[in-house]
C-alpha positions as CSV (number, residue, x, y, z in Angstrom):
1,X,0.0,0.0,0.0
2,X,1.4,3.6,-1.3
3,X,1.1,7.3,0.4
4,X,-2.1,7.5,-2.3
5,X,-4.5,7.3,0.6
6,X,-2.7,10.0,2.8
7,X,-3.1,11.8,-0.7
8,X,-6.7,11.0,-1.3
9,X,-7.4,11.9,2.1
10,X,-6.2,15.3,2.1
11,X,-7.5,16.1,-1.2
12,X,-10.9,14.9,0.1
13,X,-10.7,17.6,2.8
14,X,-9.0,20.3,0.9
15,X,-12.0,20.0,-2.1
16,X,-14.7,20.2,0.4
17,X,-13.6,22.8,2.0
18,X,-12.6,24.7,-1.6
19,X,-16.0,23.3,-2.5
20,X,-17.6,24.9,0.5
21,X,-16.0,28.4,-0.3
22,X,-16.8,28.9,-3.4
23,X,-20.7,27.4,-3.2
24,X,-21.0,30.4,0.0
25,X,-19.3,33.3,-2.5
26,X,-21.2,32.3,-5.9
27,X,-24.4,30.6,-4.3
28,X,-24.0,28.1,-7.3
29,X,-23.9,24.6,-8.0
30,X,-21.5,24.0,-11.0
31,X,-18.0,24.5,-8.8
32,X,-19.2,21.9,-6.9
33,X,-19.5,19.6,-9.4
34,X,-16.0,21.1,-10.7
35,X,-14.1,20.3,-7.1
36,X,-16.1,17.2,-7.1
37,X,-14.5,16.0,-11.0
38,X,-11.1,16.9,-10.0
39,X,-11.2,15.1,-7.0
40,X,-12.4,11.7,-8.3
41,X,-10.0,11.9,-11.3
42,X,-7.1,12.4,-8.8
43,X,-8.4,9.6,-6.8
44,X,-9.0,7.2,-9.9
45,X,-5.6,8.2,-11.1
46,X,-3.9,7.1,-7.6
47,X,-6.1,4.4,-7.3
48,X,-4.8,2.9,-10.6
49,X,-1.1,3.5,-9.9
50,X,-1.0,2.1,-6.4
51,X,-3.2,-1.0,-6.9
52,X,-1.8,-1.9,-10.0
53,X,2.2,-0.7,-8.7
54,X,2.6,1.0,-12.0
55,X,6.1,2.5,-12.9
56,X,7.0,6.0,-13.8
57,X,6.2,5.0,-17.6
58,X,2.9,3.8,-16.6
59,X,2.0,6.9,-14.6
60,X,3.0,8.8,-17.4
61,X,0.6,6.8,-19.4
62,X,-2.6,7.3,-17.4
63,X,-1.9,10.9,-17.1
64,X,-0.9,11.0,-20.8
65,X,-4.3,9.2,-21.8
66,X,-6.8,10.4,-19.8
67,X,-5.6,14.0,-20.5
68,X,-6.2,13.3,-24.1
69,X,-9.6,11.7,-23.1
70,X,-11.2,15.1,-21.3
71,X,-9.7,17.1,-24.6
72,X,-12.0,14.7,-27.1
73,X,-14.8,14.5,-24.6
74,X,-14.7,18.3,-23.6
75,X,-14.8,19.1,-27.6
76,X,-17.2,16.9,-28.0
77,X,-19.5,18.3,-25.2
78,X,-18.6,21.9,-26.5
79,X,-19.6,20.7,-29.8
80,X,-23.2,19.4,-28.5
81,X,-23.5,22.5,-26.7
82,X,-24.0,25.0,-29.2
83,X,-25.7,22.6,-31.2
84,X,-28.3,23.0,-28.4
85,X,-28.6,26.5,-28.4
């Protein structure tokens, strides 16, 4: 077992407390759900690295292809979203 859940731990409380902050100053949902996406992709990153004991290669990888994933789908939803209006 790695340092990912000292990690996930502290970004856990850091996010809700970011969270909390900017939901009292905007009175808005969406950074919520911001905080809240950053969070579990941190998480499902470390999560992937530590359970599978992935090299610096591999981490390089993960971040590598799920960077490129978020670009297509975030065009992709950008795309859909002017369609829309």
């Amino acid at each position: 077992m790695g340092f990912y859940p000292i990690i996930g731990g502290a970004l856990f409380w850091i996010s809700l407390i970011v969270a909390v902050i900017l939901y009292l100053n905007y009175r808005k949902i969406y950074p919520l759900f911001y905080m809240i996406s950053i969070a579990l992709y941190v998480f499902t990153a470390g999560f992937a690295i530590d359970v599978f004991q992935i090299g610096r290669f591999g981490i390089m990888a993960i971040l590598v292809i799920s960077a490129v994933l978020f670009m297509i789908m975030g065009y992709y939803f950008s795309k859909i979203g002017n369609i829309a209006k």
